[in-house]
C-alpha positions in Angstrom: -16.3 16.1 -3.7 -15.3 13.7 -6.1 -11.3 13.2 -6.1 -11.2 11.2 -9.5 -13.3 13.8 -11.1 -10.9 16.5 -9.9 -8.0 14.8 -11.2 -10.1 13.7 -14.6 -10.8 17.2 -15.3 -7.1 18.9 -14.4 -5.0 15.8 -16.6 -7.6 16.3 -19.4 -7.6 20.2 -19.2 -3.2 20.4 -18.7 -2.3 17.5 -21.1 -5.7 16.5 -23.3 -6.2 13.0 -21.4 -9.0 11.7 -22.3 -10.8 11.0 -18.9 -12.1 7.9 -19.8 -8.4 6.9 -19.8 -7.7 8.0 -16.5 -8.7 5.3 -13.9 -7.3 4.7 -10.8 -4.9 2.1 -11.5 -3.7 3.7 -14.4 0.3 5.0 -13.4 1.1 8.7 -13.6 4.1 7.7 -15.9 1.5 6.2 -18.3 -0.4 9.4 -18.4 2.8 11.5 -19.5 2.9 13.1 -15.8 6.7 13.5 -15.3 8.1 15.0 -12.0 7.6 18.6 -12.9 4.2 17.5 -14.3 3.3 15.8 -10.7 4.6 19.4 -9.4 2.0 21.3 -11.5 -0.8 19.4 -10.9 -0.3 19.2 -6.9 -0.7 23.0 -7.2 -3.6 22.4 -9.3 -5.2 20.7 -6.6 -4.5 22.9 -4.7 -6.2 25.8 -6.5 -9.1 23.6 -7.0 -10.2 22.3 -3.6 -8.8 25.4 -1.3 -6.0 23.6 0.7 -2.6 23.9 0.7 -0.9 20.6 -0.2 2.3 19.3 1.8 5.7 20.1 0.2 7.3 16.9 1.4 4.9 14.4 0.3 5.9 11.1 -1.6 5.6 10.7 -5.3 2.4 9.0 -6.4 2.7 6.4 -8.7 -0.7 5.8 -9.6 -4.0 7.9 -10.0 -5.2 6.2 -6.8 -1.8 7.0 -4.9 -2.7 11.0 -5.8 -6.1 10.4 -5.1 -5.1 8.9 -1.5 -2.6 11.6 -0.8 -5.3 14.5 -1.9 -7.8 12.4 0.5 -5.5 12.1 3.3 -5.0 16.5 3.1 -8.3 17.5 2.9 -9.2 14.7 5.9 -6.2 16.9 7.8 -7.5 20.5 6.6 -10.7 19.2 8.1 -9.3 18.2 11.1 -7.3 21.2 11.9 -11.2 23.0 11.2 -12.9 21.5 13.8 
């Protein structure tokens, strides 16, 4: 599963990012992904790779600090599988 594709495909489908513009390094802020924005799209994860994501979890700031924290849940879901 590709985590940047994920994230491409949900910024370009909610807000009409380009996702050539969304890299890693490039900042949420940047991208026009305010604090109820960042809400939405963690429940858009969500819906897209079948776990639930934690409700106390610090603010990304980039595109690689949400692709870390989406990691870092599915690693857990995992976990908690086996």
């Amino acid at each position: 599963m590709d985590i940047l594709s994920l994230i491409r495909d949900a910024l370009h489908e909610r807000y009409d990012i380009p996702v050539e513009s969304v890299t890693p390094e490039t900042t949420l802020e940047a991208l026009g992904v305010d604090s109820l924005g960042l809400v939405e799209l963690m429940f858009e994860m969500e819906d897209r790779i079948g776990v639930t994501m934690p409700q106390d979890f610090s603010n990304p700031v980039t595109v690689a600090d949400l692709m870390d924290l989406v990691n870092n849940v599915l690693l857990t879901a995992r976990l908690q599988a086996a």
